[in-house]
C-alpha positions in Angstrom: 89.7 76.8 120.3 88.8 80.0 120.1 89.9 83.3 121.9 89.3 84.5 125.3 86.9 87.2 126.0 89.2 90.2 125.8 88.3 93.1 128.2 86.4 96.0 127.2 87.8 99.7 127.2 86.0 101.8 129.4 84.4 104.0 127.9 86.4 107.4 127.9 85.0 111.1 129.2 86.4 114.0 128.9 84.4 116.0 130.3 81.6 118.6 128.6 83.2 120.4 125.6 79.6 122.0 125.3 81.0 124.3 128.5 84.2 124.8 126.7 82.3 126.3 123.6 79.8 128.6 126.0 80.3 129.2 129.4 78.7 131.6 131.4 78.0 135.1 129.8 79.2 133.4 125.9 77.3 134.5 123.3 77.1 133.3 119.8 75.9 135.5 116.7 73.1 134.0 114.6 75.2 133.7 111.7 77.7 131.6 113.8 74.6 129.6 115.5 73.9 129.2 111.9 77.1 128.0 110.9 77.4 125.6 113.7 74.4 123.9 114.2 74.3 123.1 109.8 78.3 121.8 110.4 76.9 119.6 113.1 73.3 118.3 111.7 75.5 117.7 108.5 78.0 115.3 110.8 74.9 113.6 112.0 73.6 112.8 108.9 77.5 111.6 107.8 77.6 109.3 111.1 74.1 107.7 110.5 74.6 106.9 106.8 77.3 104.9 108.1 75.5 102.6 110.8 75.6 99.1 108.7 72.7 98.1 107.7 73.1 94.5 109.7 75.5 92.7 111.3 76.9 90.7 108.7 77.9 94.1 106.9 80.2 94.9 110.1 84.3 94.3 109.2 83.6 94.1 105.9 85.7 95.6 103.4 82.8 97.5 101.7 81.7 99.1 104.9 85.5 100.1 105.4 85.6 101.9 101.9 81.9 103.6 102.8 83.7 104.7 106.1 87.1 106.0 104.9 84.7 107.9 102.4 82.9 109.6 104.7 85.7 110.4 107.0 86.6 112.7 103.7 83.6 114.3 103.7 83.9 115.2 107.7 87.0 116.5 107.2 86.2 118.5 103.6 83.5 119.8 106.0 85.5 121.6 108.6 87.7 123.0 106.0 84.6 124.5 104.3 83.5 125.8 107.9 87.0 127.3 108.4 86.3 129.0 105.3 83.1 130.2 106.2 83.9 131.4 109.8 86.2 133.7 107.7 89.1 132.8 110.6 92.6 133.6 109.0 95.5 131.9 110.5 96.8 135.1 111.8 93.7 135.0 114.3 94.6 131.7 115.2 95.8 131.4 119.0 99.5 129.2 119.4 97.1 126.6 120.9 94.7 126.1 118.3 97.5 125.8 115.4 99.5 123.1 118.4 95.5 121.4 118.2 95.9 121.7 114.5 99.5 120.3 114.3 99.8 117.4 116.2 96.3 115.8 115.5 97.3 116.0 111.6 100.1 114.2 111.7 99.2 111.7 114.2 96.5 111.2 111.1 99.4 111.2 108.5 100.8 108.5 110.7 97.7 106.3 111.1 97.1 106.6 107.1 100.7 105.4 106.6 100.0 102.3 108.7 96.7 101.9 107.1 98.5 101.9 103.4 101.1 99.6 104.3 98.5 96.6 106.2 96.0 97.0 102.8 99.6 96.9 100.5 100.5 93.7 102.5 97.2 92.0 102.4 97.3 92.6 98.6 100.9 90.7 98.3 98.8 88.0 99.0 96.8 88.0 96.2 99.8 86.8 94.4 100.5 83.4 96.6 96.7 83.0 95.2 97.1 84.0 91.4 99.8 81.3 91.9 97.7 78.4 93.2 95.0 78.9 90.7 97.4 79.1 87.6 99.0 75.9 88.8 95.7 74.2 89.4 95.0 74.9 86.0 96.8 72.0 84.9 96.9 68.2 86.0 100.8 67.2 86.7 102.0 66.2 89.9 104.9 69.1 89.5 102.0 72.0 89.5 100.2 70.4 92.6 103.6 70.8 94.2 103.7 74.3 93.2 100.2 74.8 94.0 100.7 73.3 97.5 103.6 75.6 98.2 101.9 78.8 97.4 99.5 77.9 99.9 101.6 77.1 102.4 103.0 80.7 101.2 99.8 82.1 101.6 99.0 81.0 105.0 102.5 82.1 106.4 102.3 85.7 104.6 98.8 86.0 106.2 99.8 84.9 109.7 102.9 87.6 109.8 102.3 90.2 111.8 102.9 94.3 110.9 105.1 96.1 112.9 103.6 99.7 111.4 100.1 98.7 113.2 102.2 98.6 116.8 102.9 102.3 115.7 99.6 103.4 115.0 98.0 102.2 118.1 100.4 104.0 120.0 99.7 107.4 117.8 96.2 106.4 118.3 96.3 106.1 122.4 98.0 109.5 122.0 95.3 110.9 120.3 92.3 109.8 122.8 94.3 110.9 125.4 94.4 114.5 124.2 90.6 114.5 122.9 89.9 117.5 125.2 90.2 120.6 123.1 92.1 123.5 124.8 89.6 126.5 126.0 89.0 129.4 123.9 88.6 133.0 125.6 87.3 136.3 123.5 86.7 134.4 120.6 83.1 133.4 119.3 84.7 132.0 116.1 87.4 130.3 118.0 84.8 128.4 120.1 82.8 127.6 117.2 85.9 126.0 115.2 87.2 124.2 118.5 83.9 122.5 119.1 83.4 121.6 115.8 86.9 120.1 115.3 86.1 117.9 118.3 83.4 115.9 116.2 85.5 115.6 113.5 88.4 113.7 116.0 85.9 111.8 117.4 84.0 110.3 114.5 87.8 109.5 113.1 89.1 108.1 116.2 86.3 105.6 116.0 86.3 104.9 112.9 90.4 104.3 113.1 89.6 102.5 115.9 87.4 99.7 114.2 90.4 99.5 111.3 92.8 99.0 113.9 90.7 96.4 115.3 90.3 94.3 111.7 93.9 94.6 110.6 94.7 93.2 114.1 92.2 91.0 114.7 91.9 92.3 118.2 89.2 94.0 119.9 91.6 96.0 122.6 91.9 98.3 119.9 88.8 99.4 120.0 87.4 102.6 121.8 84.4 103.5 123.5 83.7 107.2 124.2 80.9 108.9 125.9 80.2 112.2 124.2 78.1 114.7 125.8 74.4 115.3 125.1 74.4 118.5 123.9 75.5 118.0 120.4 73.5 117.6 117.5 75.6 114.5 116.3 75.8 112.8 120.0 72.4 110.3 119.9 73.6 109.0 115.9 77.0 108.4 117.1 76.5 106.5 120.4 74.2 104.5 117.9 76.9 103.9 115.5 79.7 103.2 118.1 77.3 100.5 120.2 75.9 98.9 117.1 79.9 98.2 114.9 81.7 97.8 118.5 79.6 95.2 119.8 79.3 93.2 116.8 83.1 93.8 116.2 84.1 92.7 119.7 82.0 89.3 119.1 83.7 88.8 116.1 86.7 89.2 117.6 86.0 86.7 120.3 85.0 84.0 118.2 88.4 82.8 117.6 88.5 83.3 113.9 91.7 83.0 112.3 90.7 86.6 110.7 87.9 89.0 111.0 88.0 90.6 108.1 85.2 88.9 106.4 86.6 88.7 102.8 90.1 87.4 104.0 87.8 84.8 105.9 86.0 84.0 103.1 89.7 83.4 101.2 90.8 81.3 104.0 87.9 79.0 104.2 88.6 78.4 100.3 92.2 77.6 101.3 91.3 74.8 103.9 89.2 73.2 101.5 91.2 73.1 98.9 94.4 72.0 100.9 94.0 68.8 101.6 93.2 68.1 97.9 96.4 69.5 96.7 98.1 67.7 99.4 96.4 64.0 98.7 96.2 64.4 95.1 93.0 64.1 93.2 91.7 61.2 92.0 88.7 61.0 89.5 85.8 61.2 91.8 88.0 64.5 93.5 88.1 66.2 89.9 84.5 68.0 90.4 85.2 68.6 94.0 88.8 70.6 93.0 87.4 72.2 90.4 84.5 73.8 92.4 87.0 74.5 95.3 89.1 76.5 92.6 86.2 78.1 91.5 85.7 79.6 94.4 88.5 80.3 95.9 89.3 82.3 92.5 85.9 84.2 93.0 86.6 85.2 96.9 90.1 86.1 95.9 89.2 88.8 93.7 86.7 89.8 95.4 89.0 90.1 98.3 91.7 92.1 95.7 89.0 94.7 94.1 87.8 95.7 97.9 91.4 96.5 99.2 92.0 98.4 95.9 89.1 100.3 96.4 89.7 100.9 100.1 93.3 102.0 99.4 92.0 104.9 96.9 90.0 105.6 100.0 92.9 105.9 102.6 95.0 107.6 99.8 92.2 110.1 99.5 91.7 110.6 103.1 95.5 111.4 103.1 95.7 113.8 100.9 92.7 115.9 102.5 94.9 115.7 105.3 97.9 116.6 104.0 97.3 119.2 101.9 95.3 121.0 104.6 98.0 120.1 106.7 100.4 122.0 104.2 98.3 125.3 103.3 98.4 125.8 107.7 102.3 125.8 107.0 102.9 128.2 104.6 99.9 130.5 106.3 102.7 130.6 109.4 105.2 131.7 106.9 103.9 134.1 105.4 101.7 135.7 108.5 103.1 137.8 110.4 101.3 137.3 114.1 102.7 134.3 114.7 106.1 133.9 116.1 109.4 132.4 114.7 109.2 130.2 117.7 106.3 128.4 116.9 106.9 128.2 113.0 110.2 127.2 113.9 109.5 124.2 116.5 106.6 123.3 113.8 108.5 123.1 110.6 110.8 119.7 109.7 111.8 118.8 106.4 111.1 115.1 105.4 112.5 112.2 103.4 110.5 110.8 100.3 108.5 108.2 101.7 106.2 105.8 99.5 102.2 105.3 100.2 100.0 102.8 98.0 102.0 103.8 94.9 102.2 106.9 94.6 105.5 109.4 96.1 103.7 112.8 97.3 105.6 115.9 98.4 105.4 118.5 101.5 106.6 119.7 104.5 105.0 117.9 107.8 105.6 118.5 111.8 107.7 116.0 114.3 105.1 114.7 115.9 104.8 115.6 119.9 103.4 111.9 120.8 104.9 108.6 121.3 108.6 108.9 121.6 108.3 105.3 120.6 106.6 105.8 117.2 108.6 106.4 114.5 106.7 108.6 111.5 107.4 108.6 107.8 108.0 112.3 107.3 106.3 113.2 104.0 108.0 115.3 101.6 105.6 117.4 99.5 106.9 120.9 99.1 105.8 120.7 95.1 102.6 120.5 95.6 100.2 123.6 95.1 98.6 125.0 98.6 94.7 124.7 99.3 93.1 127.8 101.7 91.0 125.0 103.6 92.5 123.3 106.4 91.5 119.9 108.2 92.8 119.1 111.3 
C-alpha cells in the first residue's frame, strides 16, 4: 500500500534581504561590488553543478557526497570573503557574531545527527557480511544463521533515530530565523550579511533533502522563495524545484526506503528470503547463488557510498567548527567586545564521538529548541584558523 500524499511546505519568504543590504542612499565601493557580485556568481555556479543530472540521480548516495562537498566549498568561500573584506572581529556588531553563533552550532548539531544516521546505516552492513558468509556454505545450521541475520537486518533497518527528531527541530529553528539582522554604517557589514544569507540558504536545502532520505519523509523538506535580485536566485529555484519534486514523489510512493542504494539492498533481501526460509533445492541452487551475488554487490556498494559520504559530513564539520572556534578566541582576545557577550557565548563541552574520530574545542549553548539536546564538542587542542564560516 503505499503512502499518502503528504502536504507540501509552503514555500517560505522572508522578505527582500536585497533592501537589507542597500536601502536608500547605501552605497557600495567598487572593490566591495567586486567582492560581492564574484562571492555570489561563484555560489551560482556551486548550486548549478549540483542540479542532478536526471531523476534517477535524485536520493542517491553519490549525489549526497557531491552535495555535502559542495556545501564545503560554500562555506570555505565566505571565509575567504571574510578575509577579503578585511572585517576583524573587533568590527563585528553583537548581532552579527549572535548571527554567527547560533547558526554554527545549530550546523554542529545537524552534522552530529547526520554522523550518527550514516554510522547506523553502516551497522547494517554487518547483518549483511553475516548472511553472505553463511550462504557460503550448504548446511541447514548456516541457512538458520543466514535467515536470522536477515531478520536482523530488516529490524535494524526499520528502527528509527531519535538524533534525526533533534535535528529537525534545530533545522525548523534555523528557517525560522533566515532573516539576517539589518546592518547600519557599515558597507562591509552589508556585504558579509548578504552573503552569509546564501550560504544558509543553499545549506538549509540541502540539509533539508538529507533530512528527508534518512527519514523517508517528505515534511522535512523546505521550499523557500528567494528574491530576484541575487545572482544565485534563478540556479537555485532550479535546483530546489527539480530534487524537491522528484524527492517528494519518491517519498510518496510507499517505498519501504528512499534512499536508492538501501532500496537496492532491500530488494536483494526479499529475494533472497524466501529461499533461505524454504531451503534450496537443486533447481534453487543457480537462483541463490545469483541472489547472493547481488545482494553482495548492492551491499558494498551501499558500504563504500556511506563511507564516502561520512568523510563528507566529517569535512563539512570541521570547516564549521574550526571557523566556529577561531570567532571564539577573536572575542577573547579583542578588546571591543564585551565580557557579557563572550561570557553568555562561551560553554565548555564534554568529549563527544563523530564517525570515529574525538575532536576538541570550545562551542556555544545553542539559543534554539529547548527541546534539543546538543553534543557539546570539546576541541580546545586544536590550532585556530583566521577564516570563519557561519
Amino acid at each position: 500500500m503505499s503512502r499518502p500524499q503528504e502536504p507540501h511546505r509552503p514555500f517560505l519568504s522572508f522578505g527582500n534581504p536585497f533592501r537589507m543590504i542597500s536601502p536608500k542612499g547605501s552605497y557600495l565601493s567598487p572593490k566591495l561590488l567586486a567582492l560581492l557580485n564574484t562571492f555570489e556568481e561563484t555560489l551560482a555556479g556551486r548550486i548549478k553543478k549540483l542540479k542532478p543530472e536526471g531523476r534517477e540521480d535524485v536520493l542517491r548516495l553519490s549525489w549526497m557526497r557531491v552535495a555535502m562537498e559542495t556545501l564545503c566549498g560554500i562555506h570555505t568561500d565566505i571565509k575567504t570573503l571574510i578575509t577579503a573584506l578585511e572585517l576583524p572581529v573587533c568590527d563585528w556588531d553583537e548581532k552579527w557574531i549572535d548571527v554567527y553563533l547560533d547558526n554554527s552550532v545549530k550546523l554542529l548539531d545537524i552534522c552530529i545527527a547526520f554522523s550518527s544516521e550514516i554510522s547506523r546505516l553502516k551497522q547494517g552492513h554487518l547483518f549483511l557480511q553475516c548472511v553472505l558468509h553463511n550462504l557460503g556454505g550448504a548446511s541447514s545450521k548456516q541457512f538458520v544463521r543466514a535467515r536470522s541475520s536477515l531478520d536482523g537486518w530488516r529490524q535494524h533497518t526499520a528502527s528509527k533515530n531519535p538524533r534525526l527528531d533533534n535535528c529537525f527541530c534545530v533545522m525548523d529553528g534555523l528557517v525560522q530565523t533566515l532573516d539576517l539582522p539589518k546592518i547600519k554604517n557599515s558597507s562591509k557589514g552589508k556585504v558579509l550579511m548578504r552573503a552569509m544569507y546564501g550560504v544558509k540558504v543553499v545549506t538549509l536545502l540541502v540539509c533539508s533533502i538529507f533530512a528527508a532520505t534518512f527519514s523517508g519523509s517528505a515534511k522535512k523538506l523546505i521550499d523557500l522563495k528567494v528574491p530576484e535580485t541575487y545572482l544565485w536566485a534563478e540556479a537555485f529555484t532550479d535546483l530546489q524545484t527539480f530534487v524537491n519534486t522528484e524527492s517528494r514523489r519518491i517519498c510518496s510512493s510507499g517505498r519501504v526506503t528512499v534512499l536508492k542504494e538501501l532500496e537496492a539492498v532491500d530488494s536483494g533481501v526479499k529475494k533472497l528470503y524466501p529461499i533461505v526460509q524454504d531451503g534450496v533445492d537443486p533447481v534453487e541452487a543457480e537462483v541463490l547463488q545469483d541472489s547472493t551475488s547481488d545482494l553482495g554487490k548492492s551491499s558494498e556498494k551501499l558500504s563504500q557510498g556511506l563511507d564516502l559520504l561520512a568523510k563528507e559530513v566529517d569535512r563539512f564539520f570541521q570547516i564549521v567548527l574550526t571557523g566556529r572556534d577561531a570567532l571564539l578566541c577573536n572575542l577573547r582576545i579583542g578588546g571591543n567586545i564585551s565580557d557579557q557577550v563572550r561570557a553568555n557565548k562561551n560553554v565548555e563541552g564534554p568529549m563527544v564521538r563523530t564517525s570515529g574520530s574525538f575532536v576538541k574545542s570550545v562551542v556555544t549553548a545553542s539559543q534554539g529548541c529547548p527541546n534539543c539536546n546538543l553534543d557539546y564538542i570539546d576541541i580546545s587542542g586544536m590550532k585556530t584558523m583566521t577564516g570563519l564560516t557561519i
